[in-house]
LUMDOTI-929265 format. One line per field, with one value per residue (C-alpha): x, y, z. Coordinates in pm, 1 decimal, always signed. Layout:
<rs>
east: (X;...)
north: (Y;...)
up: (Z;...)
</rs>
This chain:
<rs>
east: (-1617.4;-1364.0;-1130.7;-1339.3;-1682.7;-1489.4;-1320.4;-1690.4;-1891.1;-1594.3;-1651.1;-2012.2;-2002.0;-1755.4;-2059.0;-2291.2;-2193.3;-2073.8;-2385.0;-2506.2;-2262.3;-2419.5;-2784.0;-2699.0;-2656.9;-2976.3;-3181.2;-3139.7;-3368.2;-3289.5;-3587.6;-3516.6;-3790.1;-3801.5;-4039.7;-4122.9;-4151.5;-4390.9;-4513.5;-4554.5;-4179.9;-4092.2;-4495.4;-4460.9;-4129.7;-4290.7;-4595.7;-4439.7;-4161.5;-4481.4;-4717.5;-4483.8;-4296.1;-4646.5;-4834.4;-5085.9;-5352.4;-5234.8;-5475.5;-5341.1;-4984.7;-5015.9;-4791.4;-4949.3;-5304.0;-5215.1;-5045.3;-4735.6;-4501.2;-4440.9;-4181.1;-4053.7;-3765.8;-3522.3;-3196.0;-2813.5;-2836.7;-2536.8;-2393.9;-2184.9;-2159.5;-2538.7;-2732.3;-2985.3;-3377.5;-3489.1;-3811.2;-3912.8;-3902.5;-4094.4;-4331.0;-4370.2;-4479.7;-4759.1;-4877.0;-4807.4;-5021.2;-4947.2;-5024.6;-4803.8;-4678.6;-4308.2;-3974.4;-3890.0;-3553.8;-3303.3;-3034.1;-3003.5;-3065.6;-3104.4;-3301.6;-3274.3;-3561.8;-3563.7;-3912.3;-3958.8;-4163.3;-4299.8;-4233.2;-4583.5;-4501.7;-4238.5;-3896.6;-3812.3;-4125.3;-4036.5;-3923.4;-3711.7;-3622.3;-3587.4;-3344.4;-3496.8;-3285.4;-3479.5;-3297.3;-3456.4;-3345.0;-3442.4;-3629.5;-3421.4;-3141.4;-3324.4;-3383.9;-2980.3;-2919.0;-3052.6;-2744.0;-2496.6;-2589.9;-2583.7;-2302.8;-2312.5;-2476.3;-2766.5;-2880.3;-2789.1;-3058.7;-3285.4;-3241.9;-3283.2;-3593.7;-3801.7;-3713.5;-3886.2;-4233.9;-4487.7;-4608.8;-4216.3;-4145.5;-4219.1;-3974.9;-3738.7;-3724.4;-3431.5;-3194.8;-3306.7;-3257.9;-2884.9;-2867.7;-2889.6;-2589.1;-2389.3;-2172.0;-2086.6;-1787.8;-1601.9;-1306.2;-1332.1;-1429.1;-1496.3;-1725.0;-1933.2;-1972.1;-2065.9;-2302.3;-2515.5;-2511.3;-2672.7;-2946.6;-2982.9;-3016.7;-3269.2;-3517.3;-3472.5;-3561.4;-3864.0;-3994.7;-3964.0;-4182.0;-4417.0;-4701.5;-4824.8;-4467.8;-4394.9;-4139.5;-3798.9;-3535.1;-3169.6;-2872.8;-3108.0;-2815.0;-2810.0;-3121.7;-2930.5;-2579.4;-2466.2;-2094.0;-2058.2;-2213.2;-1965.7;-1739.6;-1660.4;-1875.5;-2187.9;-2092.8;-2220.5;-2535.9;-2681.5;-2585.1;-2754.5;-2538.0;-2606.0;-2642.4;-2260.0;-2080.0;-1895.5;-1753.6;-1425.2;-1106.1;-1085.7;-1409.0;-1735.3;-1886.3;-1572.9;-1540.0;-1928.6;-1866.9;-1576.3;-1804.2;-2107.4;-1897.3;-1749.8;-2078.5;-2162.5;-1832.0;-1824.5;-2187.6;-2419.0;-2198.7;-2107.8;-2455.3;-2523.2;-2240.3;-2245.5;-2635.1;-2891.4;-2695.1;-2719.2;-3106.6;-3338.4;-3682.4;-3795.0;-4107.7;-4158.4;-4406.4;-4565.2;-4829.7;-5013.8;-5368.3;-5131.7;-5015.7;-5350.2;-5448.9;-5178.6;-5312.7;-5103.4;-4806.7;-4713.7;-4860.2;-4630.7;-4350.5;-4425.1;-4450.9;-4088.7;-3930.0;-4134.5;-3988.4;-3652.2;-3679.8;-3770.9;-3515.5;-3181.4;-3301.8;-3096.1;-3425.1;-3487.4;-3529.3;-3235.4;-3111.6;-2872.3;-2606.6;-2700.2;-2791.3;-2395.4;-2225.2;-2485.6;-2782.3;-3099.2;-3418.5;-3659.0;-3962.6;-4051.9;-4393.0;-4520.5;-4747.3;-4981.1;-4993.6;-5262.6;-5539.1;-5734.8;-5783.5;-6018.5;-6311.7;-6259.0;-6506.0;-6169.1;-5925.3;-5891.1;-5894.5;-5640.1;-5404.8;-5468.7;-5344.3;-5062.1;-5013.5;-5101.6;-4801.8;-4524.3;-4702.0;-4406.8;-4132.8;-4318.8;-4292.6;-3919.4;-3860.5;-4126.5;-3971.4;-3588.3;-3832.1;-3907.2;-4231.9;-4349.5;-4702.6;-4899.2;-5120.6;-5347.2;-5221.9;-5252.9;-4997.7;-5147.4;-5510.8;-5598.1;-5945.3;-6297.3;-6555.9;-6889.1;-7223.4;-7286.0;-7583.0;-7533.6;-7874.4;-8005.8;-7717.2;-7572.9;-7200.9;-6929.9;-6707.0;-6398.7;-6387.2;-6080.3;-5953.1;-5784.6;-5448.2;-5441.2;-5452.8;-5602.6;-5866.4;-6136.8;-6337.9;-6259.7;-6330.3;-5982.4;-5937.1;-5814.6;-5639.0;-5892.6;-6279.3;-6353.7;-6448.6;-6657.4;-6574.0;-6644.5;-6262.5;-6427.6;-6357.0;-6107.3;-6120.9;-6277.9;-6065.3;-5625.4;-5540.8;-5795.8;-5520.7;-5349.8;-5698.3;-5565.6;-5926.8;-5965.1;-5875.9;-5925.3;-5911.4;-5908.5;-6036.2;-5873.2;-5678.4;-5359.7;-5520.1;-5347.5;-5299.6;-5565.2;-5636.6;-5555.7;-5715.2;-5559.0;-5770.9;-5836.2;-5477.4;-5339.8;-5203.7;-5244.4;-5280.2;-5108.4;-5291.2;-5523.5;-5406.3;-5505.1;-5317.1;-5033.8;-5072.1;-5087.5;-4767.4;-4585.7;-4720.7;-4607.8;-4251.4;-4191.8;-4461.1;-4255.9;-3943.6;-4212.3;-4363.3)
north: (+3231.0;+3026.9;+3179.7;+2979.7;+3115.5;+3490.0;+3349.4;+3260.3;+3589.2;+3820.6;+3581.3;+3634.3;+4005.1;+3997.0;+3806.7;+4045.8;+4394.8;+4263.5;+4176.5;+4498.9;+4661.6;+4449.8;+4627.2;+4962.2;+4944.6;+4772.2;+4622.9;+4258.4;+4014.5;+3685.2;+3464.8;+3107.5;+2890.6;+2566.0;+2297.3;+1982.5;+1630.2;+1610.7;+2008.7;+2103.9;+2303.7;+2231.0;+2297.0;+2657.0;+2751.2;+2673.5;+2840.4;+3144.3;+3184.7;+3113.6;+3360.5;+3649.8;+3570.8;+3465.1;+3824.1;+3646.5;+3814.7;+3840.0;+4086.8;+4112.8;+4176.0;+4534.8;+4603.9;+4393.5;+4463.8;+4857.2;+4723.0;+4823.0;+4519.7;+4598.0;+4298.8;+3993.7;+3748.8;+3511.8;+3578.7;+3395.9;+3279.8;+3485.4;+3148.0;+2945.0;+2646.0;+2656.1;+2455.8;+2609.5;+2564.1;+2319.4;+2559.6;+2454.8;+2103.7;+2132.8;+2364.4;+2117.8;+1790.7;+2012.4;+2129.6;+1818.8;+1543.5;+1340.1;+1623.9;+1491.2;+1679.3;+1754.8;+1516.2;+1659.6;+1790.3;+1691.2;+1960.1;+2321.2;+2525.0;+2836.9;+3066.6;+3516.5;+3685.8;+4046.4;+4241.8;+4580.6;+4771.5;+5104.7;+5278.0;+5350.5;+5735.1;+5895.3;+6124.6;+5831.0;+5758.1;+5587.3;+5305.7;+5060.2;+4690.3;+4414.9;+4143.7;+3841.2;+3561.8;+3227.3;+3005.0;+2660.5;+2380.5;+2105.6;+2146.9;+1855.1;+2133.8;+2409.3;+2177.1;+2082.6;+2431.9;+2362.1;+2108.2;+2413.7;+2487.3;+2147.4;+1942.8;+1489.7;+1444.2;+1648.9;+1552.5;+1196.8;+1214.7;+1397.0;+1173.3;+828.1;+958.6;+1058.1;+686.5;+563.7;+740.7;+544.9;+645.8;+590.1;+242.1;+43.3;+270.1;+279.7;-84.3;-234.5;+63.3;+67.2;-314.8;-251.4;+65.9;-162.2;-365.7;-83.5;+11.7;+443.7;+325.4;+83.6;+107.9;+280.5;+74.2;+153.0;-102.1;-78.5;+275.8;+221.0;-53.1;+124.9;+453.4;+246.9;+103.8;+479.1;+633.6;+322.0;+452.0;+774.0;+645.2;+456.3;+756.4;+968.0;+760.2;+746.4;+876.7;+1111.2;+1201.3;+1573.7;+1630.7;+1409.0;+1405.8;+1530.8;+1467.1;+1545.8;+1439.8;+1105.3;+1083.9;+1283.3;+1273.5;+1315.1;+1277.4;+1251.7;+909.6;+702.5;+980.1;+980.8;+1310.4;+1128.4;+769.3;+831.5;+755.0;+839.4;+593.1;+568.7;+818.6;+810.9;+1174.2;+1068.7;+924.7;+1131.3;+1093.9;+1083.0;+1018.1;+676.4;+564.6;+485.5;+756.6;+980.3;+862.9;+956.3;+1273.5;+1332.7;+1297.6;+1490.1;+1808.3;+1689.6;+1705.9;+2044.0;+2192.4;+2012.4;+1959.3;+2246.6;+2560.1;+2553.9;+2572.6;+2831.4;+3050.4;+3036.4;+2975.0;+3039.6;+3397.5;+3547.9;+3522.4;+3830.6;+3639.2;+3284.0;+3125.0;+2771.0;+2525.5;+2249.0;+2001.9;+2051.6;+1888.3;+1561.4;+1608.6;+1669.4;+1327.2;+1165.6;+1276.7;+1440.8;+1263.6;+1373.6;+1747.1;+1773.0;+1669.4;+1905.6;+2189.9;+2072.8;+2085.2;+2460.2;+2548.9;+2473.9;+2606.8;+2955.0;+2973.8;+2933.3;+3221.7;+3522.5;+3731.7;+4099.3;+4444.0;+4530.8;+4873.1;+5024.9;+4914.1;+4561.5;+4476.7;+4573.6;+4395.1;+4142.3;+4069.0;+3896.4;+3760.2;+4052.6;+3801.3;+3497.0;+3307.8;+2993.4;+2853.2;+2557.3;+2412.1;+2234.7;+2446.3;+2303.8;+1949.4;+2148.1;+2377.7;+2742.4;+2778.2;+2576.9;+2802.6;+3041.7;+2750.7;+2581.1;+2928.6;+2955.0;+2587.7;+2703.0;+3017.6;+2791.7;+2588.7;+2840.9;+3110.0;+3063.8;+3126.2;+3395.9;+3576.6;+3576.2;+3658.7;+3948.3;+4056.0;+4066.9;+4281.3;+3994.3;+3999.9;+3627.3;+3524.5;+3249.5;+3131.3;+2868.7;+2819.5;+2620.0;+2721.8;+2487.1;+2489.6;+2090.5;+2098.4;+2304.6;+2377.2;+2160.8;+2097.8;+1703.0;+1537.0;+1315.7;+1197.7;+1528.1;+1747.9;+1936.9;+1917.0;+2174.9;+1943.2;+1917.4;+1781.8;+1698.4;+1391.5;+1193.1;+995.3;+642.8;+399.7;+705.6;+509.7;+688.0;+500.8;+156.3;+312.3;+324.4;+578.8;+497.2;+836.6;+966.4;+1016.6;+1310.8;+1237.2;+1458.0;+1407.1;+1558.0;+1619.2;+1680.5;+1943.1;+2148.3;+2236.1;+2568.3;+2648.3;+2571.6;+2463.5;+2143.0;+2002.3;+1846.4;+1696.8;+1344.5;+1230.5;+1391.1;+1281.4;+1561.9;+1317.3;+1476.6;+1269.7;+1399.6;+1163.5;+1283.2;+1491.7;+1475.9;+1904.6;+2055.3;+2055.0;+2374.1;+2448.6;+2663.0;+2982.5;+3048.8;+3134.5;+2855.1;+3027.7;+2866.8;+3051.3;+2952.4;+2736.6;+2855.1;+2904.5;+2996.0;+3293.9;+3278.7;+3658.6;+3695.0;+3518.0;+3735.0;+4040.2;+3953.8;+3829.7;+4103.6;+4350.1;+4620.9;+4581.7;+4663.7;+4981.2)
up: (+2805.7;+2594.5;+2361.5;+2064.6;+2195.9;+2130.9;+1821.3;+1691.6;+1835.8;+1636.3;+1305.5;+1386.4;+1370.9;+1103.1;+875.5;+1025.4;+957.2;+594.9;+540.5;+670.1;+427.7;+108.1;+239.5;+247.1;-94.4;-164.5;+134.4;+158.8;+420.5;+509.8;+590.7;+724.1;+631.9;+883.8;+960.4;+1190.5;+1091.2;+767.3;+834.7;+452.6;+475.0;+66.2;-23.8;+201.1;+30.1;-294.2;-292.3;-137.2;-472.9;-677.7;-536.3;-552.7;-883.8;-1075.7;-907.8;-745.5;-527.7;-188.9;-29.3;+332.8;+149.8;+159.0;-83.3;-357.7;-240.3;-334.5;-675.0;-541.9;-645.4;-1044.4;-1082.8;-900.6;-1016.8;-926.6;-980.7;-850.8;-497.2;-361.9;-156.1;-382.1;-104.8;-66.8;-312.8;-487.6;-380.5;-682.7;-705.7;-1060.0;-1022.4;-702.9;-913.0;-1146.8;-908.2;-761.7;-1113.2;-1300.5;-1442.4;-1160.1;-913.6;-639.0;-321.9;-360.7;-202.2;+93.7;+183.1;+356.9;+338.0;+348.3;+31.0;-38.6;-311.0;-390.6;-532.7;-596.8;-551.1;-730.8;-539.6;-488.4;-180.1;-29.8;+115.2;+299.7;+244.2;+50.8;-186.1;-569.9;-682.7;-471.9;-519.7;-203.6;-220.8;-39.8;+54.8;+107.9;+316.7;+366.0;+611.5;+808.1;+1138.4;+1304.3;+1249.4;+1442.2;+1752.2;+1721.0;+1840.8;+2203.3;+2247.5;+2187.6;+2630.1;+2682.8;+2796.9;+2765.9;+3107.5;+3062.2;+2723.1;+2801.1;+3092.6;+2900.4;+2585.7;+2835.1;+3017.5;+2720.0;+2584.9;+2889.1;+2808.4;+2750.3;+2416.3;+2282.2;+2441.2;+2158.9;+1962.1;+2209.2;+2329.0;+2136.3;+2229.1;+2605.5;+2640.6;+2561.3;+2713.1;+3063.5;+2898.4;+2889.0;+3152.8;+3156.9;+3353.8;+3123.3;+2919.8;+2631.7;+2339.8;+2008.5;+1893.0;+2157.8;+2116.3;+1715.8;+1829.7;+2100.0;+1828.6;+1571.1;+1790.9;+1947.9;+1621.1;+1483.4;+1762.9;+1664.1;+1270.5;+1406.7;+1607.8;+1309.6;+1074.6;+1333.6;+1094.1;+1478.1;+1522.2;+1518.2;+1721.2;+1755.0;+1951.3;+1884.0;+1702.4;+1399.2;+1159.8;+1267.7;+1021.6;+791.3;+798.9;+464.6;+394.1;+788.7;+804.7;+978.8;+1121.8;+1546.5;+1565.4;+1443.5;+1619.6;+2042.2;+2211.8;+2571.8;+2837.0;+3146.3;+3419.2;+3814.8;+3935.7;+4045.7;+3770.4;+3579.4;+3214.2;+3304.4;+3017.1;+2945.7;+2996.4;+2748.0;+2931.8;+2884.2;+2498.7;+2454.0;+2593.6;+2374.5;+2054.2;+2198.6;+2212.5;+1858.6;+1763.3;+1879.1;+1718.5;+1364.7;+1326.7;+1534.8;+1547.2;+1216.4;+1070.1;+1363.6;+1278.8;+886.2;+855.9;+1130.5;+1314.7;+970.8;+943.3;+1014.3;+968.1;+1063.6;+1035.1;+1197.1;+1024.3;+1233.5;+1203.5;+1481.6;+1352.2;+1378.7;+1725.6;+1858.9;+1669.0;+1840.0;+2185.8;+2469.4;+2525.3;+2124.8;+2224.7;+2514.5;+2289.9;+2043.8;+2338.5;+2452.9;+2105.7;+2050.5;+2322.0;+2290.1;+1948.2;+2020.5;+2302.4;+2037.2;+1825.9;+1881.4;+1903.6;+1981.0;+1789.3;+1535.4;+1575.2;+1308.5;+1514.2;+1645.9;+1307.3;+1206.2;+1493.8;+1650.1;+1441.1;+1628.5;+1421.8;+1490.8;+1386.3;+1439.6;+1295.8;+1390.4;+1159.2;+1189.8;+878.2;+703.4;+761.4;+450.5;+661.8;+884.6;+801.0;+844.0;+1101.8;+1313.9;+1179.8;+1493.7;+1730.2;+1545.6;+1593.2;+1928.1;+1964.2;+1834.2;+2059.2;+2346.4;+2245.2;+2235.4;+2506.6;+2736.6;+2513.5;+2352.7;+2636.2;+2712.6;+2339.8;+2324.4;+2666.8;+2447.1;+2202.4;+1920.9;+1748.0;+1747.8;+1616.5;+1512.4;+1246.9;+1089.3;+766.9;+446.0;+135.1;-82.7;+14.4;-162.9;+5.9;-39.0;+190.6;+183.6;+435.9;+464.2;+654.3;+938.2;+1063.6;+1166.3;+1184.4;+904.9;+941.2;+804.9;+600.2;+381.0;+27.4;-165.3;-365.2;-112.0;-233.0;-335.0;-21.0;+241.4;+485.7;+652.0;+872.0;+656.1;+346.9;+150.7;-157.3;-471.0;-574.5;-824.1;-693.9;-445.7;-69.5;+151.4;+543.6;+828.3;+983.7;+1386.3;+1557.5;+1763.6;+2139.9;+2229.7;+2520.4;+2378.2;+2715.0;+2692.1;+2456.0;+2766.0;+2884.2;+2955.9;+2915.3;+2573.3;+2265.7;+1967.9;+1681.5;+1345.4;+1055.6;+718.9;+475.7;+289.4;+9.6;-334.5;-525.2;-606.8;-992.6;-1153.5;-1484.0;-1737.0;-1841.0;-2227.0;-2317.4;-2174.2;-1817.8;-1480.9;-1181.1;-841.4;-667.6;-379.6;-64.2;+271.2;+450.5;+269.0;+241.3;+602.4;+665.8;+444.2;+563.3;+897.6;+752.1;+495.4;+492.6;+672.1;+423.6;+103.8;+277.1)
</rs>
């Protein structure tokens, strides 16, 4: 081990058991809220502020199911280099005239509610109050982390043989064209090194507004890079190695290299050090309904980037001294988003797509003593459930007002008049995803917010959602008992 990767475990622990000071105090819990291209992240992180701060029903939340939340509030995130989560003006776009879903983000931020509570029994039974820290970031930051064991070689390979898939050549065309131009073993040359990074990281653009792309390859700030953009730690590409050809000094190859690992020590470690070691909760939001719709090759993506995913969280059981000197996230969720695009009578297949996804890495991290589950969920549920005909059959459908330019089987919306479809259906058995003769199409436009009417004095209610509850029973049930 190098004397930085001890330098960064001792500032590690350092973080750690200060935090662990703070929560003596008053218990504080840290819940990273992530998600994959176009997953509903900003919507989840929303809703979930909402719910809790407005005292919504949340049945499978015991603690407000027994009426034992009395208060919730924001108050001063605690980070003064983190921006703040805009929550009301994302609040505002989903209850708004225009009813619009809210911009996405593209940075970390971060939020602190405090829940009063009462405790439910126990030596320590009365009142109590929860500091929750909401911290909110890209998912093209959580698959970053799986460079950190990776050295230039590797992830070069990797990076040039998932370009070569079928279902990405048309992305990946321009860049591979020069890629074969390039050669590993040439002088060292700056402008061809800015060159092949800018067609490397156009492919990457075009893969990620894909509207079937879920899962995308790493750097994730090259589609971010903030006040990086143009520095030598976000200026490399893959080149093409033979299993023999090293990147040796003085070469493109070495000079690529050189940046890869500036990279992982500007870029990645930072945000794992300062950011993602501190967290005690994660849930991971995905779009799985649009994988499926994009057929196998996206699935197994998806499965990859899962995968890799789960494997950089620092998982396992906190005892009172790990959680001092070596915090791991004790619980991870996965959650397939956008439940409300399918009827319910789908819901439990769509979860155990999910489960099917991540079922190998689940194991290793239960195995470290992590609790990691998935669900089918929808924090902003824009849909209701309706029977149509179809000849003979009578189909469970969806019904919502679909947003302006939507097209459903040549039929395109204009934004205002409700639409009844018939989304399909999922697969019985989860491991049929990978079927290469199947094709689990799901037919459900982009649905604008639902429409929520104020009652007699003027109050709105959150909008309804579909296990919402669960999600936070799972995430911070055990911290309100």
């Amino acid at each position: 081990m190098s004397q930085n990767s001890y330098l960064d475990d001792a500032r590690n622990a350092a973080l750690a058991f200060g935090d662990s000071l703070l929560g003596l105090a008053r218990p504080r819990l840290r819940l990273g809220v992530t998600g994959l291209s176009r997953s509903g992240k900003t919507v989840f992180t929303t809703a979930l502020i909402q719910n809790l701060i407005e005292g919504a029903k949340l049945p499978v939340l015991k603690a407000s199911a027994q009426g034992r939340i009395t208060r919730v509030r924001l108050v001063p995130q605690p980070d003064p280099d983190i921006p703040r989560f805009p929550y009301e003006a994302h609040r505002a776009a989903l209850a708004g005239t225009e009813r619009r879903w809210p911009d996405s983000t593209r940075r970390i931020s971060e939020l602190r509610v405090e829940i009063d509570y009462e405790r439910a029994a126990g030596w320590f039974k009365g009142p109590a109050t929860l500091t929750l820290d909401i911290v909110d970031y890209p998912g093209e930051w959580l698959l970053d982390l799986a460079l950190i064991g990776q050295d230039y070689k590797t992830w070069s390979a990797q990076a040039v043989s998932d370009a070569r898939k079928a279902h990405r050549r048309s992305a990946s065309e321009p860049w591979l064209a020069d890629l074969a131009t390039r050669d590993p073993a040439g002088p060292t040359d700056e402008l061809a090194a800015e060159a092949a990074s800018n067609l490397f990281k156009a492919y990457l653009a075009r893969l990620r507004a894909d509207p079937e792309a879920v899962a995308v390859t790493p750097p994730g700030r090259f589609l971010m890079p903030g006040d990086l953009e143009g520095s030598p730690a976000l200026t490399f590409a893959p080149l093409d190695l033979r299993h023999d050809t090293e990147a040796a000094p003085g070469t493109l190859a070495g000079l690529m290299a050189e940046r890869f690992e500036a990279y992982k020590r500007v870029v990645v470690a930072p945000f794992f050090r300062d950011h993602f070691a501190r967290l005690d909760r994660q849930i991971v939001l995905v779009d799985v309904l649009a994988a499926l719709d994009a057929g196998a090759p996206a699935l197994a993506d998806l499965e990859t980037a899962l995968g890799q995913a789960l494997a950089a969280f620092q998982v396992g059981r906190n005892s009172w001294l790990s959680s001092l000197f070596s915090p791991r996230i004790e619980r991870v969720l996965f959650a397939a988003t956008k439940a409300d695009h399918i009827h319910h009578t789908s819901h439990d297949r769509l979860a155990a797509v999910m489960s099917h996804l991540v079922a190998r890495a689940t194991a290793r991290a239960q195995g470290a003593g992590a609790r990691v589950e998935s669900v089918a969920l929808a924090a902003v549920r824009a849909t209701r459930e309706v029977r149509i005909k179809q000849g003979r059959e009578d189909l469970p459908a969806i019904a919502g007002v679909p947003e302006a330019g939507e097209k459903v089987d040549g039929e395109i919306f204009d934004g205002l008049g409700e639409a009844a479809i018939f989304p399909g259906e999922l697969p019985e058995r989860p491991e049929a995803i990978f079927d290469p003769q199947a094709r689990w199409q799901i037919r459900a436009p982009r649905f604008r917010p639902p429409l929520v009417v104020p009652d007699a004095g003027g109050r709105t209610a959150p909008p309804p959602q579909i296990r919402l509850d669960r999600a936070l029973e799972f995430l911070i049930g055990d911290r309100l008992a």
